[in-house]
N, C-alpha and C positions, 0 to 999 in steps of 0.2 A: 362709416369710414371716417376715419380721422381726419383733418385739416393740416395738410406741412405748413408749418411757421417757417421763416426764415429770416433771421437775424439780419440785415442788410449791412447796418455800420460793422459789425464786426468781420462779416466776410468782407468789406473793402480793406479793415486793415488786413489782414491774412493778405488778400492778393499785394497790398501796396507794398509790404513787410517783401513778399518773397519778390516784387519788380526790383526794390531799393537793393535788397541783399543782392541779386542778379546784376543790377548797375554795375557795383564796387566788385562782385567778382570777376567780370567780363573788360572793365575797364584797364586799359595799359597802365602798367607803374609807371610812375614819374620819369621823367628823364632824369637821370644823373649828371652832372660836369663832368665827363670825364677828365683825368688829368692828361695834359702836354708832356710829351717826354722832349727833354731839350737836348739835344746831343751838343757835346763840349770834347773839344780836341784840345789836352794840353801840349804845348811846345817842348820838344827836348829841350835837352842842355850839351849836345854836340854841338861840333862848332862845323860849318858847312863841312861838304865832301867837296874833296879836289876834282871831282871825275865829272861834275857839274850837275847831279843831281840837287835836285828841288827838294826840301823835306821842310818840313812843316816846324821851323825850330824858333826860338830867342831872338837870337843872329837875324835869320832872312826877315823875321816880323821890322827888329827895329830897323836893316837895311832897308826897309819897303817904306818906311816914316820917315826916315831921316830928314826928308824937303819939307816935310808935314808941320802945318803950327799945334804943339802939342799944348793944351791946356789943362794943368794940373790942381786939383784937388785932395785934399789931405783930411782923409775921415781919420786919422788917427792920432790928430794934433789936442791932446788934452788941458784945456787952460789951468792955470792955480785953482782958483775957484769954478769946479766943473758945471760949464751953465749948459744946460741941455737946449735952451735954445738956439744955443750957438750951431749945435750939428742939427736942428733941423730944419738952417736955414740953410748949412751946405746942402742937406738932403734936396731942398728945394731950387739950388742953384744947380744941380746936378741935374735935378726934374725938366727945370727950364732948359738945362743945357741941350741936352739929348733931344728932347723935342724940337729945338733951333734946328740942331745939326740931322735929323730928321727929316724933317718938312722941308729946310731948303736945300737939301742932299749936299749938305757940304763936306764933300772929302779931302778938304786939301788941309782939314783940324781935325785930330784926335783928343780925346778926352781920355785922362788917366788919370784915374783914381788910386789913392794910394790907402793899404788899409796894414792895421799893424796889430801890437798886441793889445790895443786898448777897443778895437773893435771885436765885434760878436761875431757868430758865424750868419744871425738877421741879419745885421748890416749887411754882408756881401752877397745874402739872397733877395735881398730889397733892390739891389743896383742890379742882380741878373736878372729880377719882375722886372725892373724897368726897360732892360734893354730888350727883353719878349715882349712887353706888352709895346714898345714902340715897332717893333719888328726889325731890331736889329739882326743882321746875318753872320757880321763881322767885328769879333772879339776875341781877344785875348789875354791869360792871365798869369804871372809869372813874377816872381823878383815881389811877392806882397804887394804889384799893381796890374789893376783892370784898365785893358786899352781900350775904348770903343771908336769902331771906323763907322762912319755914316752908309748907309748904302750908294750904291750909286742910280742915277734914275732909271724906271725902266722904260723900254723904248717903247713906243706907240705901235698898235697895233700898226698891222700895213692893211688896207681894206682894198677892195676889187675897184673900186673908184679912182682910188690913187695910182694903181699899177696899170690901168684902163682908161684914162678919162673919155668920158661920152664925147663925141665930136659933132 
């Protein structure tokens, strides 16, 4: 009667081959980023209704600012000599801006960006990253300017302590 040989190293790769292969098939794909859909309501351009409806227009936005300190920025201002520095230090006064008006919820300043035909359609998707990535709610865009309103804060939770206190 014959003697079975058995090859050892090679039956380890064969098993380790079909674990590894088994890993990578069994394993979840990556996550992807999904993309953010940002919904964007533009303003008409009727002028209000007499009958006292609300409508989302031009008119009622600037009525709503008027008391407001509005601070203005002009990406569209090209020097003689076009120094690309120049716009991305507004870029970065805009950065800073929004962030202030952000973090210390100040809505009694609007920030309005003016963009014209010497900006790109980048430039005006850089300033709506900005205003998603700070988590703005409240903007509007019309007449070739972006208005940004700060939010306002949100309230504190109410907890069963406060509405209860232990006696």
């Amino acid at each position: 009667m014959r003697k079975k040989v058995f090859y050892v190293p090679g039956l380890i790769s064969s098993i380790g081959l079909g674990v590894v292969l088994l890993f990578f098939y069994i394993r979840k794909p990556p996550h992807y980023h999904r993309p953010h859909i940002l919904r964007m309501v533009v303003p008409t351009d009727k002028p209000p209704d007499q009958r006292g409806f609300q409508i989302f227009s031009k008119y009622s936005f600037l009525r709503d600012i008027a008391k407001k300190t509005i601070h203005t920025v002009d990406l569209n201002e090209p020097y003689p000599p076009y120094d690309p520095s120049i716009f991305h230090l507004r870029q970065g006064f805009i950065t800073r801006e929004i962030e202030r008006m952000q973090f210390t919820h100040d809505t009694s300043s609007i920030l309005k960006i003016h963009f014209g035909e010497n900006n790109t359609y980048g430039d005006f998707m850089w300033v709506l990253n900005q205003a998603y990535y700070y988590g703005f709610r409240h903007f509007a865009y019309f007449d070739d300017n972006f208005y940004l309103v700060a939010n306002t804060p949100d309230k504190p939770a109410v907890s069963a302590s406060t509405i209860a206190p232990d006696l």
